[in-house]
mmCIF file as gemmi writes it, N, C-alpha and C atoms, coordinates in Angstrom:
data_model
loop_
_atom_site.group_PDB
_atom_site.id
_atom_site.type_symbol
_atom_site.label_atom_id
_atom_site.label_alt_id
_atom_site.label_comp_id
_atom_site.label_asym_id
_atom_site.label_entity_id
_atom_site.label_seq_id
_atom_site.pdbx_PDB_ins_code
_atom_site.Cartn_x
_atom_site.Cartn_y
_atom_site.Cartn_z
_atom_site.occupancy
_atom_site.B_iso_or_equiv
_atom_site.pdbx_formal_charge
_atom_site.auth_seq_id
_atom_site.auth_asym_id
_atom_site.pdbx_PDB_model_num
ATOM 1 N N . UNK Axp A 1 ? -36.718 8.041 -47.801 1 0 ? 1 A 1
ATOM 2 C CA . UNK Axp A 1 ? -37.975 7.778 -47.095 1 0 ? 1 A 1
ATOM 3 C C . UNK Axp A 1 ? -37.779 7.881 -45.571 1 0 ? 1 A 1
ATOM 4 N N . UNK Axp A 2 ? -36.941 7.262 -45.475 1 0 ? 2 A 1
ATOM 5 C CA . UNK Axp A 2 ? -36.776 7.122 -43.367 1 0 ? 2 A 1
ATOM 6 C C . UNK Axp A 2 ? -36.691 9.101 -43.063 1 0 ? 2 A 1
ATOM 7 N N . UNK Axp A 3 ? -35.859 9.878 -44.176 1 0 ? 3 A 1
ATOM 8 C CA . UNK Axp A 3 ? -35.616 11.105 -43.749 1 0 ? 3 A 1
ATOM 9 C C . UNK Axp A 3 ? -37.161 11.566 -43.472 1 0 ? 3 A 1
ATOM 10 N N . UNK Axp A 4 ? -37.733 11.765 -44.52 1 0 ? 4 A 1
ATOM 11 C CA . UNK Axp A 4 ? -39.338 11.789 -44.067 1 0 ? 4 A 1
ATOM 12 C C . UNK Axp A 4 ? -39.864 11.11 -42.719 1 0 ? 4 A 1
ATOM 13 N N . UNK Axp A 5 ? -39.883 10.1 -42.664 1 0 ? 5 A 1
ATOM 14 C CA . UNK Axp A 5 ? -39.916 9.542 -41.575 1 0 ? 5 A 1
ATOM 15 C C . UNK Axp A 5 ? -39.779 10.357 -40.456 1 0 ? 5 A 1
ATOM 16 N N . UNK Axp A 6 ? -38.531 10.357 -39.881 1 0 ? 6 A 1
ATOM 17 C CA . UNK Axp A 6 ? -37.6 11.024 -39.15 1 0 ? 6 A 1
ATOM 18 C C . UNK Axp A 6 ? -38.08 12.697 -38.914 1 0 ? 6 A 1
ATOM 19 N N . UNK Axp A 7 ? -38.274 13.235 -39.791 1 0 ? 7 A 1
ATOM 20 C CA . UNK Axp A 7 ? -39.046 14.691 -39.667 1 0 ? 7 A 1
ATOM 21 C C . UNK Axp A 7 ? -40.716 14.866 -39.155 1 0 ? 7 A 1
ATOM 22 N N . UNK Axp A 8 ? -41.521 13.249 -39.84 1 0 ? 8 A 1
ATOM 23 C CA . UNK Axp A 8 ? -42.646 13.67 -39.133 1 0 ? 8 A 1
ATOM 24 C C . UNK Axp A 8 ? -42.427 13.255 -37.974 1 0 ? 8 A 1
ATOM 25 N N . UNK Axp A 9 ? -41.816 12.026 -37.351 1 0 ? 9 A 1
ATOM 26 C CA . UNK Axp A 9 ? -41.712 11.994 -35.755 1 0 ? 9 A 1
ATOM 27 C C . UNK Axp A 9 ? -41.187 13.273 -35.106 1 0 ? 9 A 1
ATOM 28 N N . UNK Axp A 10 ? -40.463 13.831 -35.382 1 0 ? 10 A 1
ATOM 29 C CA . UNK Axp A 10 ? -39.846 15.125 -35.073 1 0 ? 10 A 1
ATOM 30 C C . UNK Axp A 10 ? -41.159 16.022 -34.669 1 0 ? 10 A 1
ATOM 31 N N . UNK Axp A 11 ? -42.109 15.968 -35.62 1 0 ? 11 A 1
ATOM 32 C CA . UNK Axp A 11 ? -42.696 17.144 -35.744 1 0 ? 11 A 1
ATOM 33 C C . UNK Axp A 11 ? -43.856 16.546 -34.394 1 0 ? 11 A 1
ATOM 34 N N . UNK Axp A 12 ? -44.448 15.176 -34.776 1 0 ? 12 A 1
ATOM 35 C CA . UNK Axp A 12 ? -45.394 14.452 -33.548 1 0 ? 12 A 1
ATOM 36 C C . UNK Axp A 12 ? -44.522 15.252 -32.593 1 0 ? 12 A 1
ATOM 37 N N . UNK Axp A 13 ? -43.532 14.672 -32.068 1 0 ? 13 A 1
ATOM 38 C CA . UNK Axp A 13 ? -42.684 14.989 -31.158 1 0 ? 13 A 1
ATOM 39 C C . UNK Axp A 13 ? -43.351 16.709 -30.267 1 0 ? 13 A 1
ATOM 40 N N . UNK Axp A 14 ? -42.896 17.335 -31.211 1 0 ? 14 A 1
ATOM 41 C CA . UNK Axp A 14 ? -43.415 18.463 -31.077 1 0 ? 14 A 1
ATOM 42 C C . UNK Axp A 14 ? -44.728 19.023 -30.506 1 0 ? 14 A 1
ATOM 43 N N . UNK Axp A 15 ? -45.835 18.315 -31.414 1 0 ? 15 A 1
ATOM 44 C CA . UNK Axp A 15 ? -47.13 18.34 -30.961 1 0 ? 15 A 1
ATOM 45 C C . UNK Axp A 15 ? -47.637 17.543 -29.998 1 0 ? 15 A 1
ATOM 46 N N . UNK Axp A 16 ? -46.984 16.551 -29.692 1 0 ? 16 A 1
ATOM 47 C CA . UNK Axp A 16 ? -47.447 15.884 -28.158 1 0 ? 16 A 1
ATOM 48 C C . UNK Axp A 16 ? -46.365 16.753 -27.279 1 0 ? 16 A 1
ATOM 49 N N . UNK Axp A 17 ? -46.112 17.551 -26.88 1 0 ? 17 A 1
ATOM 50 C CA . UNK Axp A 17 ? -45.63 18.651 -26.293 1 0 ? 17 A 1
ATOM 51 C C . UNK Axp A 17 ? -46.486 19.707 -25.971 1 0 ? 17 A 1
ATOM 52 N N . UNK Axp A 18 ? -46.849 19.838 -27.087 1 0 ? 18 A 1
ATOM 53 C CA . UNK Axp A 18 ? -48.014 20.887 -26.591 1 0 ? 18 A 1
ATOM 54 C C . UNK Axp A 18 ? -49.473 20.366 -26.36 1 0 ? 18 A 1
ATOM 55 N N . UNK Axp A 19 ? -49.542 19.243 -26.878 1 0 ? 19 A 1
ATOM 56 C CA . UNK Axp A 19 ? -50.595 18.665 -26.515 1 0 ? 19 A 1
ATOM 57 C C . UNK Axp A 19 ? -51.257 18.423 -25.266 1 0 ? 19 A 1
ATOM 58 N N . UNK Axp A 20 ? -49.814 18.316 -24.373 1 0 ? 20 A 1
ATOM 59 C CA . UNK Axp A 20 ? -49.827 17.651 -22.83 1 0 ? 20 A 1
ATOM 60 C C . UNK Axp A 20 ? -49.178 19.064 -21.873 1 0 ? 20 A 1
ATOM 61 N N . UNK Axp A 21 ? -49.482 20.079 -22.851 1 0 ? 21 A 1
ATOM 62 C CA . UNK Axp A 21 ? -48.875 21.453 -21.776 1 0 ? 21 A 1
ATOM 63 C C . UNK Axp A 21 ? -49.98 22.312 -21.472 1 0 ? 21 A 1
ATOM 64 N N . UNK Axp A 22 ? -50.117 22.121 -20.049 1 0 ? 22 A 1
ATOM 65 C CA . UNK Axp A 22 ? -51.623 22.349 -19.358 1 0 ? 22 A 1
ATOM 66 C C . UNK Axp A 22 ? -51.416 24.206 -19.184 1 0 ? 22 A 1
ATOM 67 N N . UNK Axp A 23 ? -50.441 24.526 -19.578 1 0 ? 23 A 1
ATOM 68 C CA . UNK Axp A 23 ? -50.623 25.714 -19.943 1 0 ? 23 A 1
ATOM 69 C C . UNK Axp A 23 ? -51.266 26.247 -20.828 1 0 ? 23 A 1
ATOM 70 N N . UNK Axp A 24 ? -51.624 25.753 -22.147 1 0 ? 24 A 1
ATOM 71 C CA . UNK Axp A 24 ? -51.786 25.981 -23.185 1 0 ? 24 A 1
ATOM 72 C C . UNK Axp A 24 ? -52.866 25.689 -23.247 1 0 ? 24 A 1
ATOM 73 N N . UNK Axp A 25 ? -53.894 26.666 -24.114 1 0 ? 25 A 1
ATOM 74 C CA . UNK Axp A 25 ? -55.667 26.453 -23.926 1 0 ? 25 A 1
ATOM 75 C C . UNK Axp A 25 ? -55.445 25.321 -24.688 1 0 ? 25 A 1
ATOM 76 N N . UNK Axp A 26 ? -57.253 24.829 -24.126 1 0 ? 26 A 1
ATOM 77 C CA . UNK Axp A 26 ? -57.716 23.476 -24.786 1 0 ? 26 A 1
ATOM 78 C C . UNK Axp A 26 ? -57.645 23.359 -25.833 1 0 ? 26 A 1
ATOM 79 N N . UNK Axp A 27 ? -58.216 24.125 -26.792 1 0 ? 27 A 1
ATOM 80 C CA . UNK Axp A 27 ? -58.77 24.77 -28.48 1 0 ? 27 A 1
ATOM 81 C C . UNK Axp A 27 ? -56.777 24.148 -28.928 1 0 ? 27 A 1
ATOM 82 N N . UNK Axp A 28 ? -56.23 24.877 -28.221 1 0 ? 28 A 1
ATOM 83 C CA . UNK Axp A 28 ? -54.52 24.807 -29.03 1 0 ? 28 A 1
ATOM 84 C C . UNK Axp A 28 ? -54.262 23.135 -29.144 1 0 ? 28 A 1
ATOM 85 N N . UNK Axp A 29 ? -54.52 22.434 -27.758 1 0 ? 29 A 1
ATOM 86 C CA . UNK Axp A 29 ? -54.33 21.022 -27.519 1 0 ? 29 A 1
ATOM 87 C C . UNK Axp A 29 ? -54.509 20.604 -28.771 1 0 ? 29 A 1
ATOM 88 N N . UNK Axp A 30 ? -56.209 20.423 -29.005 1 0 ? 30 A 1
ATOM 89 C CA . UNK Axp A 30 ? -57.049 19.699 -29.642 1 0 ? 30 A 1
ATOM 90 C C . UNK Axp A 30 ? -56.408 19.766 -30.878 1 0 ? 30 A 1
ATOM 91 N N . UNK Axp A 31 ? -56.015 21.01 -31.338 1 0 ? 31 A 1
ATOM 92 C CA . UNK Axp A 31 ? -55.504 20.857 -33.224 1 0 ? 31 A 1
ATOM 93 C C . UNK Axp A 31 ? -54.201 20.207 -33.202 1 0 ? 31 A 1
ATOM 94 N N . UNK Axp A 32 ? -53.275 20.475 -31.503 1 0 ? 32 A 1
ATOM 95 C CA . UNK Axp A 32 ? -52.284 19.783 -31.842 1 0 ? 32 A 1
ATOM 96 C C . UNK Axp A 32 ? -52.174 18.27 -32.064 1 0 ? 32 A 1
ATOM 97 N N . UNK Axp A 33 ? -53.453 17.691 -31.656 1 0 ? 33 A 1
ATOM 98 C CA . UNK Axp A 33 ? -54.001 16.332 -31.712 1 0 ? 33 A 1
ATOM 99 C C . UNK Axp A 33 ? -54.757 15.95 -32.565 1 0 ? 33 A 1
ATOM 100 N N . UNK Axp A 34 ? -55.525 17.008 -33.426 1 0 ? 34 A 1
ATOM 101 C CA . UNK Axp A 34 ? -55.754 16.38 -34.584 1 0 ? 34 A 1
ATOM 102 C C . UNK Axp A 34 ? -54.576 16.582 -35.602 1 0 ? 34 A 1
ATOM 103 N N . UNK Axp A 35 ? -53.7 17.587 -35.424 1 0 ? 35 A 1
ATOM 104 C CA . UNK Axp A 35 ? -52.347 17.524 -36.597 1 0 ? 35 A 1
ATOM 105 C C . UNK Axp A 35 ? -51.559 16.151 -36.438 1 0 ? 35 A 1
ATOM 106 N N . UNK Axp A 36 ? -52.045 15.57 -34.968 1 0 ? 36 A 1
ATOM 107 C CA . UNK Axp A 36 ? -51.097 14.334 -34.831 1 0 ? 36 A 1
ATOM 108 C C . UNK Axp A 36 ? -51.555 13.099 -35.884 1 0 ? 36 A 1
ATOM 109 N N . UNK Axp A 37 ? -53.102 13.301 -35.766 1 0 ? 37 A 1
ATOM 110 C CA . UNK Axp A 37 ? -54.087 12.533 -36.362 1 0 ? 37 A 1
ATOM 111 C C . UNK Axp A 37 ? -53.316 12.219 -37.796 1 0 ? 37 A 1
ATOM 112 N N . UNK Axp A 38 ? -53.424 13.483 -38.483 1 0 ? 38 A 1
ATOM 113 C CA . UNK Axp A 38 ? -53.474 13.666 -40.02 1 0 ? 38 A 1
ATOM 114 C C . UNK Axp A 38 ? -52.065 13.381 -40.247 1 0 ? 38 A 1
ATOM 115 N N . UNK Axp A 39 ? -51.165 13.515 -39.421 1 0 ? 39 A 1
ATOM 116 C CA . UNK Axp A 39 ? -49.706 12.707 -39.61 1 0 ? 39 A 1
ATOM 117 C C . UNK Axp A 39 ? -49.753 11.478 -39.729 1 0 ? 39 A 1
ATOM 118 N N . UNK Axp A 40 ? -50.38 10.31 -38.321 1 0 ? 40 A 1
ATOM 119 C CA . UNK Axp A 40 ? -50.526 9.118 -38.377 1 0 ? 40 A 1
ATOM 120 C C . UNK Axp A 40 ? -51.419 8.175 -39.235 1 0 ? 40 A 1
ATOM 121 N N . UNK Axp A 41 ? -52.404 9.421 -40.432 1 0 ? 41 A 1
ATOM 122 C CA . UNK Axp A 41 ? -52.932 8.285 -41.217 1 0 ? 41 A 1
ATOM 123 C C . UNK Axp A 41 ? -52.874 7.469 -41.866 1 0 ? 41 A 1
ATOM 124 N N . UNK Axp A 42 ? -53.107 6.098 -42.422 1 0 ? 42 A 1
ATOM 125 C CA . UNK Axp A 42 ? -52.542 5.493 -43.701 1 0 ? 42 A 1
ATOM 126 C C . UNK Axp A 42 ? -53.061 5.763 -44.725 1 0 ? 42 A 1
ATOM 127 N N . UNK Axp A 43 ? -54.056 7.094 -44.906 1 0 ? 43 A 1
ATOM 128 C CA . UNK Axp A 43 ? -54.328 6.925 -46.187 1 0 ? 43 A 1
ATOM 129 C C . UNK Axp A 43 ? -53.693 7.801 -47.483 1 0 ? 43 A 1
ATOM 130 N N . UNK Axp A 44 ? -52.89 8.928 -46.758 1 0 ? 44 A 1
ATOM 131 C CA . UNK Axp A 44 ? -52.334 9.563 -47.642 1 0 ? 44 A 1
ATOM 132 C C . UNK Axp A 44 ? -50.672 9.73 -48.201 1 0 ? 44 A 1
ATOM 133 N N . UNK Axp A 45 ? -50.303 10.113 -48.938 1 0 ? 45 A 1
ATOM 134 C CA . UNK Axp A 45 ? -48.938 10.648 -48.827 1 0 ? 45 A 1
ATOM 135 C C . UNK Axp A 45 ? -48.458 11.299 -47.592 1 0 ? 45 A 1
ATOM 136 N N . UNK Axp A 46 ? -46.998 11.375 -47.863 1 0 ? 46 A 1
ATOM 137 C CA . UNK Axp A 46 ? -46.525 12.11 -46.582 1 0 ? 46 A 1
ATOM 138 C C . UNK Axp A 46 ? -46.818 13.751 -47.012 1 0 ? 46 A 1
ATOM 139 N N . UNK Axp A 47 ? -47.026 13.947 -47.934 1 0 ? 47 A 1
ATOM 140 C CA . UNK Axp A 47 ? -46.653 15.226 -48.275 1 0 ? 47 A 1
ATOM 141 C C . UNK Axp A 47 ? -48.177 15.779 -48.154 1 0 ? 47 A 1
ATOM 142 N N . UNK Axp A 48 ? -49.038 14.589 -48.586 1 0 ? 48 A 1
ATOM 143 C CA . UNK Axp A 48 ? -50.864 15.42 -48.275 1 0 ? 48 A 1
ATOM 144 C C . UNK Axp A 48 ? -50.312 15.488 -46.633 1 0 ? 48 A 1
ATOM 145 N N . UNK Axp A 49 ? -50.075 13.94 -45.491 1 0 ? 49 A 1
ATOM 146 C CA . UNK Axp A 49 ? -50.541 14.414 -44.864 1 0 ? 49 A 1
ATOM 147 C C . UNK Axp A 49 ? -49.709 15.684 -43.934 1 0 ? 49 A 1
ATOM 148 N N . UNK Axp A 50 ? -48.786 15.872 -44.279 1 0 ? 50 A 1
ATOM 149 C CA . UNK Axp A 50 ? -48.11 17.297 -43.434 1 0 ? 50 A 1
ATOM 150 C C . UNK Axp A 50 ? -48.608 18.537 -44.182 1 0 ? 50 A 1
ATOM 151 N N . UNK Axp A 51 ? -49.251 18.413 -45.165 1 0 ? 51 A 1
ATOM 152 C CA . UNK Axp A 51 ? -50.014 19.397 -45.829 1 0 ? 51 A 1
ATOM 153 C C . UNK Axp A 51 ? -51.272 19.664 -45.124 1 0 ? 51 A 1
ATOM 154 N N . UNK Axp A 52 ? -52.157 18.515 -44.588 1 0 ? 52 A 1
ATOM 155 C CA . UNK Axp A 52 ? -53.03 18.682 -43.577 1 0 ? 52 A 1
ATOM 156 C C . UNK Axp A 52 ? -52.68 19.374 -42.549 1 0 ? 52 A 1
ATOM 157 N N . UNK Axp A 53 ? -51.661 18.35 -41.742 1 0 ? 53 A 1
ATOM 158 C CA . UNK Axp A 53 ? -51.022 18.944 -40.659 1 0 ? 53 A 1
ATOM 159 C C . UNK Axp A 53 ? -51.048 20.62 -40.58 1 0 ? 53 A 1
ATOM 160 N N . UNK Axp A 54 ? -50.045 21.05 -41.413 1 0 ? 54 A 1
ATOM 161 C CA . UNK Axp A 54 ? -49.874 22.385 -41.789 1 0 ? 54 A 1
ATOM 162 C C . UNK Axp A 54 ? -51.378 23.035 -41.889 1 0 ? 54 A 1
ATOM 163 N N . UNK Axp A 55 ? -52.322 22.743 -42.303 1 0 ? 55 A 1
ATOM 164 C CA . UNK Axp A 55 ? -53.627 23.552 -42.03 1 0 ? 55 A 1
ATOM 165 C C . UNK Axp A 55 ? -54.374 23.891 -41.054 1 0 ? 55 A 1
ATOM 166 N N . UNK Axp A 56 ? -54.409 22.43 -40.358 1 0 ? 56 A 1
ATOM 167 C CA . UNK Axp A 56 ? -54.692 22.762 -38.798 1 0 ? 56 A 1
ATOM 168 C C . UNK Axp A 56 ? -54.002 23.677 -37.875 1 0 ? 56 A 1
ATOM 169 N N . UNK Axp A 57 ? -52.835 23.765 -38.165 1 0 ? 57 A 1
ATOM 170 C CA . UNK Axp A 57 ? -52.002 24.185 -37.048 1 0 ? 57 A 1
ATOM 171 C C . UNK Axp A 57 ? -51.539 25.734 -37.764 1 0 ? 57 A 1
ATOM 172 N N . UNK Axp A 58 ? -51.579 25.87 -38.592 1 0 ? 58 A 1
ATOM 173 C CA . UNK Axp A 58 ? -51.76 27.209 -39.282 1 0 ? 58 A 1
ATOM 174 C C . UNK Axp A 58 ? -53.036 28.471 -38.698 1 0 ? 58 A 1
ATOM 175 N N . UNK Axp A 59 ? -53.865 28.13 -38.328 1 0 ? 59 A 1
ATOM 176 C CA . UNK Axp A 59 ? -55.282 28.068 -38.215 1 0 ? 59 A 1
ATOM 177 C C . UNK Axp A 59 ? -55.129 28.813 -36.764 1 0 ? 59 A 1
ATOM 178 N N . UNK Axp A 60 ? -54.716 27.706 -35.882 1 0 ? 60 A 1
ATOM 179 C CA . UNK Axp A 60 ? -54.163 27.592 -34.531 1 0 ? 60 A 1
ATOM 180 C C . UNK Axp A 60 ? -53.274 28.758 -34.237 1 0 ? 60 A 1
ATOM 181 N N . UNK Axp A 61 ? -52.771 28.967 -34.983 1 0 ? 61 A 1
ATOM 182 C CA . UNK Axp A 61 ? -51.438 29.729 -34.378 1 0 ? 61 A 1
ATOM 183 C C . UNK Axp A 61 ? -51.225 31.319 -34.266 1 0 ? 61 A 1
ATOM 184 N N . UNK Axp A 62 ? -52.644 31.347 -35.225 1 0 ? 62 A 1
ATOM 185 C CA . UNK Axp A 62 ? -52.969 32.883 -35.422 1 0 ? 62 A 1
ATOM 186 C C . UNK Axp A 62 ? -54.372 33.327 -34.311 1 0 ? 62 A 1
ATOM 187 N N . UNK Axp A 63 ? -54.494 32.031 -33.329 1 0 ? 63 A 1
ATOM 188 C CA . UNK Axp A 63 ? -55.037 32.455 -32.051 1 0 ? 63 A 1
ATOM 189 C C . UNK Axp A 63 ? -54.675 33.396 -31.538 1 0 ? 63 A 1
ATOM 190 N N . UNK Axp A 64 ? -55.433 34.533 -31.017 1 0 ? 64 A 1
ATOM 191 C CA . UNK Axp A 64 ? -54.869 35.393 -29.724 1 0 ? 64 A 1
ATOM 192 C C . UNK Axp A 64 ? -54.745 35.284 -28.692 1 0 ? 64 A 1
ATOM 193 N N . UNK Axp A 65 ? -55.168 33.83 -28.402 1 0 ? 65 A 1
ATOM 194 C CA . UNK Axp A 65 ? -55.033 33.18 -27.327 1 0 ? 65 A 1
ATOM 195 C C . UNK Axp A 65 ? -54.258 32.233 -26.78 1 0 ? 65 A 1
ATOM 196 N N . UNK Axp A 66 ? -53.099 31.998 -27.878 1 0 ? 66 A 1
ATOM 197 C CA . UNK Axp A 66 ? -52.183 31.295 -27.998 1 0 ? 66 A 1
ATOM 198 C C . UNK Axp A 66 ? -51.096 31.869 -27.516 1 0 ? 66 A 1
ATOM 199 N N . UNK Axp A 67 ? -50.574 30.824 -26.364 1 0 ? 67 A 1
ATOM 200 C CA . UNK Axp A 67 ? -49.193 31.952 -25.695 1 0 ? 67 A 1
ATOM 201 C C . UNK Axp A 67 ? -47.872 31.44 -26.548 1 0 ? 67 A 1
ATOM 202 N N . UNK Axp A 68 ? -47.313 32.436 -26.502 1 0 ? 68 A 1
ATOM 203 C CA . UNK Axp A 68 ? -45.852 32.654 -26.818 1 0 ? 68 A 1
ATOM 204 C C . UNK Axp A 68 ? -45.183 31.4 -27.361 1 0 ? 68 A 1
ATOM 205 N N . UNK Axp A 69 ? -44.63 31.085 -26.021 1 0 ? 69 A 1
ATOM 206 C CA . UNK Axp A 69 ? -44.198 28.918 -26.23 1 0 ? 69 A 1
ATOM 207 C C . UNK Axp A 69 ? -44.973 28.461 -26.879 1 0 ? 69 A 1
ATOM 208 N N . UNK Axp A 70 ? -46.331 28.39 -26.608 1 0 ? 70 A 1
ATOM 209 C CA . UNK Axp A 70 ? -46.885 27.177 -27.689 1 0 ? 70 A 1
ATOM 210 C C . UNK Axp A 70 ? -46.671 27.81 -29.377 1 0 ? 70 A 1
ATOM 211 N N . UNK Axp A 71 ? -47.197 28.586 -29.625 1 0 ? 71 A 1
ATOM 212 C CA . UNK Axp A 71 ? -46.761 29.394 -31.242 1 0 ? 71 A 1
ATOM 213 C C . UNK Axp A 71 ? -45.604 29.132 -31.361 1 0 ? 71 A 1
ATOM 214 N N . UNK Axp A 72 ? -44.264 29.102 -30.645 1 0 ? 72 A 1
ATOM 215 C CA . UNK Axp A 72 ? -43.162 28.866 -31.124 1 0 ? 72 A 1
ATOM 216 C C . UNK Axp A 72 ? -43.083 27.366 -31.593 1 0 ? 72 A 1
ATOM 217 N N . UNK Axp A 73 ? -43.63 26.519 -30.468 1 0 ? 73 A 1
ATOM 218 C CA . UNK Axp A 73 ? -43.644 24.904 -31.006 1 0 ? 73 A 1
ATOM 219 C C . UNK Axp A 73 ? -44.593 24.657 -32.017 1 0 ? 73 A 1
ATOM 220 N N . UNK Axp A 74 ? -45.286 25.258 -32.733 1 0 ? 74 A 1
ATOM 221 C CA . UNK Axp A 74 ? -46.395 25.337 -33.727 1 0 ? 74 A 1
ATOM 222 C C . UNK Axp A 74 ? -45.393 25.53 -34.662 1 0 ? 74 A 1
ATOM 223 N N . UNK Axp A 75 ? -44.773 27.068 -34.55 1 0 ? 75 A 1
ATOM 224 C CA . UNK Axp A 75 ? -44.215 27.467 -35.746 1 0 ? 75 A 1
ATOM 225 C C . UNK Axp A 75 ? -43.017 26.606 -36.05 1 0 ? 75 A 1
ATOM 226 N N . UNK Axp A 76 ? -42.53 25.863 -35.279 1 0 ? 76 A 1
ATOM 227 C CA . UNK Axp A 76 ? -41.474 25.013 -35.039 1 0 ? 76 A 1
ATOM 228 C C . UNK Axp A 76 ? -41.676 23.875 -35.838 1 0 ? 76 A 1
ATOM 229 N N . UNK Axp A 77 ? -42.646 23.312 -35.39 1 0 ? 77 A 1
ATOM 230 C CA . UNK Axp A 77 ? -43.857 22.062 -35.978 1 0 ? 77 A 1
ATOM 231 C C . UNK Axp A 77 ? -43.815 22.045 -37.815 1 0 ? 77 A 1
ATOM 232 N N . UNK Axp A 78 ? -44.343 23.321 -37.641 1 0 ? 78 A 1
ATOM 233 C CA . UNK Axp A 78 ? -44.831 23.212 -39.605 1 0 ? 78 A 1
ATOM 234 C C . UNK Axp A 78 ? -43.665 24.087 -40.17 1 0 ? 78 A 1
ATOM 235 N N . UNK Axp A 79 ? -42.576 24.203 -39.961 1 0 ? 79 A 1
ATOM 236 C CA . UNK Axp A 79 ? -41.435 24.405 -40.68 1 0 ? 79 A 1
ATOM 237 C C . UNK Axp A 79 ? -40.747 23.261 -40.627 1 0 ? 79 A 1
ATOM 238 N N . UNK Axp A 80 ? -40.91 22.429 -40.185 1 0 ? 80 A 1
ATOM 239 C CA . UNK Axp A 80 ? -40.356 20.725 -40.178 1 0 ? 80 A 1
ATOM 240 C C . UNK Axp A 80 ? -40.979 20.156 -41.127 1 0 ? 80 A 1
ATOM 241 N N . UNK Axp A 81 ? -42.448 20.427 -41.181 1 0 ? 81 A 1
ATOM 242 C CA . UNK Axp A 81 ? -43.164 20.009 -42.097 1 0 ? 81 A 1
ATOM 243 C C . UNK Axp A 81 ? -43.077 20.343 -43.245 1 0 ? 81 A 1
ATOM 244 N N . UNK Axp A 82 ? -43.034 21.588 -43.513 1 0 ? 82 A 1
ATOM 245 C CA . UNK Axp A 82 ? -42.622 21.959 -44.614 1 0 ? 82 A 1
ATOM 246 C C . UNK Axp A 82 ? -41.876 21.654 -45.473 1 0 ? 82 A 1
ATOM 247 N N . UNK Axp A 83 ? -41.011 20.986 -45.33 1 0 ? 83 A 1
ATOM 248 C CA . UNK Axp A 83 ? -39.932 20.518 -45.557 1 0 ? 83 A 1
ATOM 249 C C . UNK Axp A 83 ? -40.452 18.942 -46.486 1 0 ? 83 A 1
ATOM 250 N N . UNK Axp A 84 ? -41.524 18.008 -45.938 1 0 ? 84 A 1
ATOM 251 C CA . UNK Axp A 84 ? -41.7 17.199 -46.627 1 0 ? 84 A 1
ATOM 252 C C . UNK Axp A 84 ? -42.313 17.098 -48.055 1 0 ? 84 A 1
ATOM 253 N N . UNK Axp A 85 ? -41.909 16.4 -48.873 1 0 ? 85 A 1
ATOM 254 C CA . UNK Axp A 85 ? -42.33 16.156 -50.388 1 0 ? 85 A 1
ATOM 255 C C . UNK Axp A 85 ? -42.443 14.736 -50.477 1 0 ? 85 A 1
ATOM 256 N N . UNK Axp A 86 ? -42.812 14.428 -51.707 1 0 ? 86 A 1
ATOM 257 C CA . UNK Axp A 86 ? -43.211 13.019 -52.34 1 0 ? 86 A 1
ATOM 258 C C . UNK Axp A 86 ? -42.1 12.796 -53.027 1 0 ? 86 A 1
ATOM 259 N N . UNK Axp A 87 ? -41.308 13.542 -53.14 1 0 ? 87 A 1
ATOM 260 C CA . UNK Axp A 87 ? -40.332 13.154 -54.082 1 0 ? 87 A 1
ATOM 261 C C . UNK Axp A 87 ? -39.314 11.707 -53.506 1 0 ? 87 A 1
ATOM 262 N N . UNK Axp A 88 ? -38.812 11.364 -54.439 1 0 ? 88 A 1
ATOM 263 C CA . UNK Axp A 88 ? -37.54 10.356 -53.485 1 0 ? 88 A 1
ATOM 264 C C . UNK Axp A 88 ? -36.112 10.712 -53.814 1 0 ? 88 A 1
């Protein structure tokens, strides 16, 4: 469980990075802040919510307006995520 743990802070980590990089259009911010959302909820599994996560930011990343760095911390983001399951 803590490993889970440990990977979604990783991944927050990530998205308050781009969240707060005034380089990066608004539109990119915002999903990186609602992916933060759908990480910090209590209502789901870890695995729904990085499954959320992963949708928003999926979405995001295939912007054309999305520069370089931020897509890398996106793609960075939900391959961390990926990684989580329900299993124990």
């Amino acid at each position: 469980m803590s490993d889970t743990l440990e990977k979604m802070e990783q991944a927050m980590y990530i998205l308050k990075l781009i969240s707060e990089d005034t380089a990066t259009p608004r539109n990119i911010r915002r999903a990186a802040i609602q992916a933060i959302d759908a990480l910090q909820t209590d209502e789901d599994s870890p695995a729904v919510k990085a499954s959320n996560a992963i949708s928003v930011l999926d979405e995001v990343s295939q912007d054309p307006n999305c520069p370089l760095h931020s897509r890398t911390k996106i793609w960075n983001a939900v391959s961390i995520l990926e990684t989580i399951s329900d299993e124990e």
